[in-house]
C-alpha positions in Angstrom: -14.1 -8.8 15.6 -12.3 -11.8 17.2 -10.7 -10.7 20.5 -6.5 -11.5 20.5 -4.6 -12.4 23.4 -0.8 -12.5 23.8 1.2 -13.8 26.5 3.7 -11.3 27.8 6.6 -11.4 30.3 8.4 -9.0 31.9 12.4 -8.7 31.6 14.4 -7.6 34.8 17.1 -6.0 32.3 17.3 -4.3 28.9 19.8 -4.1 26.2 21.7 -6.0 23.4 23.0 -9.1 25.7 19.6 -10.0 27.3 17.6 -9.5 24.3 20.1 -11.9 22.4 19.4 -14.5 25.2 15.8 -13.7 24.7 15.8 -14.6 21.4 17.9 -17.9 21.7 15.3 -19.1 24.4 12.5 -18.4 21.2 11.1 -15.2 22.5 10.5 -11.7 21.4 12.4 -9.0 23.3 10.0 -5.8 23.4 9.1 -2.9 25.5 5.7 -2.2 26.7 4.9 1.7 26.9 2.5 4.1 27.4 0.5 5.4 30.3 3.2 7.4 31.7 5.8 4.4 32.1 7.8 1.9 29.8 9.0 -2.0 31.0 10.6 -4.2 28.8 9.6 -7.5 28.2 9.6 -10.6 26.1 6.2 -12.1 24.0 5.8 -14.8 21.4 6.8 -13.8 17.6 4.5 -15.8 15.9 1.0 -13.7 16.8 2.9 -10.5 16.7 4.0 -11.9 12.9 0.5 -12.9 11.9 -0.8 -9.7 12.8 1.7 -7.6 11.1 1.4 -9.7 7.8 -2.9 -9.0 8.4 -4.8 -6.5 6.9 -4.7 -3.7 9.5 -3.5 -5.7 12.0 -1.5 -3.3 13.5 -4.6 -1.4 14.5 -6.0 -4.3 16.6 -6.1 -4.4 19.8 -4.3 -7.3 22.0 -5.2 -8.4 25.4 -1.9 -9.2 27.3 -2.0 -12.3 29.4 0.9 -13.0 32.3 2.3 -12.5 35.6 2.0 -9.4 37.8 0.4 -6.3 36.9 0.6 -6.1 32.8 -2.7 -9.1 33.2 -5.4 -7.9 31.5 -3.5 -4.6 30.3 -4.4 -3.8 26.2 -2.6 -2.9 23.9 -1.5 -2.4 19.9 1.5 -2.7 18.0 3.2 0.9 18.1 6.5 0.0 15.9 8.6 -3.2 15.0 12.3 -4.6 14.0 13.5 -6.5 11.2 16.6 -8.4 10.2 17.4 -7.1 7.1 18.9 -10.2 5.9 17.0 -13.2 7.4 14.1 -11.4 7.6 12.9 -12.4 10.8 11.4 -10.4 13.8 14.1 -8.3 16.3 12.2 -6.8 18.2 8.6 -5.0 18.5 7.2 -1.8 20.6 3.6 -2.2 22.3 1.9 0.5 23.4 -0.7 0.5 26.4 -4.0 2.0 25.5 -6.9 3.5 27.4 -9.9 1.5 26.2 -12.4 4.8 27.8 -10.1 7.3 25.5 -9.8 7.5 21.9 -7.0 7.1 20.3 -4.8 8.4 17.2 -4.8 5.6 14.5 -3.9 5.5 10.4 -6.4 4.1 8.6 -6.1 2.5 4.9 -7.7 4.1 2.4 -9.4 1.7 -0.4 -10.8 3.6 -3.4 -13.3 1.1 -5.5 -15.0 2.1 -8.5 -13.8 3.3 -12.3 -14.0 6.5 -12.1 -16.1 8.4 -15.0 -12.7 10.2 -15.8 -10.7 7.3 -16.6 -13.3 6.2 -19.4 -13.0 9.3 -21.3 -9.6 8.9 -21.2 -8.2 10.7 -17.7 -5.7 9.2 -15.0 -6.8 8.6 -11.6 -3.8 10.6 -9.3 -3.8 8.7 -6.0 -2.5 11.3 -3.8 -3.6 9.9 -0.3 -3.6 5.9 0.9 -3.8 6.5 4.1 -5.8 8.9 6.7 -4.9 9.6 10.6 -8.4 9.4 12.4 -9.3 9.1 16.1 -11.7 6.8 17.7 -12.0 4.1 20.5 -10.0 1.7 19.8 -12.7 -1.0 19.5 -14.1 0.9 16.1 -11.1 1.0 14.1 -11.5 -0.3 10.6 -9.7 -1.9 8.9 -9.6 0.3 5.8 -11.9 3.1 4.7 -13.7 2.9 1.3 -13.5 5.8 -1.5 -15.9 5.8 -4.0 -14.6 7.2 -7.1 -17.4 6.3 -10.1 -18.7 9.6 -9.8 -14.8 11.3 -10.5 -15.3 13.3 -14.1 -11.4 14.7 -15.9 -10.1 17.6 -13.6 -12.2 16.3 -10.4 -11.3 15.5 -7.0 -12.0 13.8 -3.3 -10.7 16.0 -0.2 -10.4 14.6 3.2 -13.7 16.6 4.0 -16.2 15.4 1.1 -15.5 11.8 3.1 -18.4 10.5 5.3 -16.1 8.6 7.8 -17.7 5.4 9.6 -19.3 5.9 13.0 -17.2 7.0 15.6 -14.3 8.0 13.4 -13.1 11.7 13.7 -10.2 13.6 11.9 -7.3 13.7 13.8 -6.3 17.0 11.9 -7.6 20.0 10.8 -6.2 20.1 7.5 -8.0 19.4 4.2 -5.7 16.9 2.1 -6.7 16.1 -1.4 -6.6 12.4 -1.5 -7.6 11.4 -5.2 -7.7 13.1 -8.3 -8.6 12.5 -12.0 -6.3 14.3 -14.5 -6.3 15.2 -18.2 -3.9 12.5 -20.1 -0.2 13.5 -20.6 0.2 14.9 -24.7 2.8 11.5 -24.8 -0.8 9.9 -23.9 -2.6 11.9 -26.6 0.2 11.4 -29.3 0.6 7.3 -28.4 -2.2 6.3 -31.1 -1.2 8.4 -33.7 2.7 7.5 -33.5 1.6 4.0 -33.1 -0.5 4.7 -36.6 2.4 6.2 -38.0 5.1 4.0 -37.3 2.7 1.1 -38.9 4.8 -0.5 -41.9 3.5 0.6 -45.3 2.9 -1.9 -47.7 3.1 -1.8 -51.6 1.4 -3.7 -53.3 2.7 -4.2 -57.3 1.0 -3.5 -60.3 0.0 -5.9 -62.8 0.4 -5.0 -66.6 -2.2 -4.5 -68.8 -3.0 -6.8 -71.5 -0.3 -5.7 -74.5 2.0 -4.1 -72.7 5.5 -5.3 -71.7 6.8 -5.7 -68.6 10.1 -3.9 -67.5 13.2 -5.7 -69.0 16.0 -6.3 -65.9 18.9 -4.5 -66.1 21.5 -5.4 -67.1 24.4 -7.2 -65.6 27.3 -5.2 -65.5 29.3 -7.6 -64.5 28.7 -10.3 -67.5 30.9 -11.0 -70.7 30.6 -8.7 -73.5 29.7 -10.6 -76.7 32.7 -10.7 -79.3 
């Protein structure tokens, strides 16, 4: 996996005023925590951006690049800000790892296959899409594949039927259910035959046979009576 840098600063003072400034001057305001302390500082938007519009990019790992002690530190995106109407970055949370410690991560899950189910008719109930796991954080994946082919009506996938990728360990002892295939709804069973029965019937007319007269109109009640 392609190693990520990010240049990093350190702010003398925190708060509303200094971040503004920050921001002005085209920086990030942040705070970099973890390892028993927190400092804030200010970092380029654009990689923090790329990474949080990436496939499980906030599970990488960044190398920080700058002055003074936080060269060479490493660390992942923990939690971001926003604007809710220009919807550009306000602010972003690192967090300093220990690359000799594992770490508590949420995984994506991807299920792939058509479930056996589904074909006879079932509905795959996705329960799960995500799993907390721990691992170092050089082996965290990007997502974790579910294969569901095998998934009949009324069958299931808990968190312990998965084989998780080397070096991946719950984080919980709990057993989740994370997919399921269920019978169709009766509004599922009944949709053909209302469909069939709300069809439009259509009459066809009956010729007459050789001989025999057809119907006369009726009459107008509304004409001229003859005199």
């Amino acid at each position: 996996m392609e190693k990520l840098s990010l240049e990093i600063s350190g702010r003398e003072t925190s708060g509303k005023g200094p971040a503004r400034r920050a921001r002005r001057e085209g920086k990030l305001p942040g705070v970099l925590y973890g390892m028993g302390k927190s400092q804030s500082v200010t970092v380029d938007s654009k990689p923090i951006l790329k990474l949080l519009l990436e496939e499980g990019g906030r599970n990488r790992v960044i190398t920080l690049t700058g002055q003074g002690g936080l060269n060479g530190k490493q660390a992942m995106i923990k939690d971001y800000q926003i604007d809710p109407l220009k919807r550009n970055l306000l602010h972003v949370d690192l967090l300093e790892i220990d690359p000799t410690r594992k770490i508590e991560v949420t995984v994506a899950l991807n299920f792939v296959g058509r479930a056996v189910g589904v074909a006879d008719g079932g509905v795959m109930n996705i329960i799960e899409r995500e799993i907390a796991v721990k691992c170092f954080a050089t082996s965290i994946p990007k997502h974790i594949d579910i294969d569901v082919s095998a998934l009949k009506i009324g069958g299931s996938i808990h968190l312990d039927e998965l084989t998780l990728p080397e070096g991946l360990e719950k984080a919980s002892q709990i057993n989740p259910t994370l997919v399921t295939v269920v019978p169709p709804t009766k509004e599922e069973e009944a949709a053909p035959a209302l469909a069939e029965a709300a069809a439009p019937e259509v009459i066809t007319a009956k010729a007459p046979a050789e001989g025999e007269a057809a119907a006369a109109p009726a009459a107008d009640k509304g004409g001229d009576k003859k005199k």
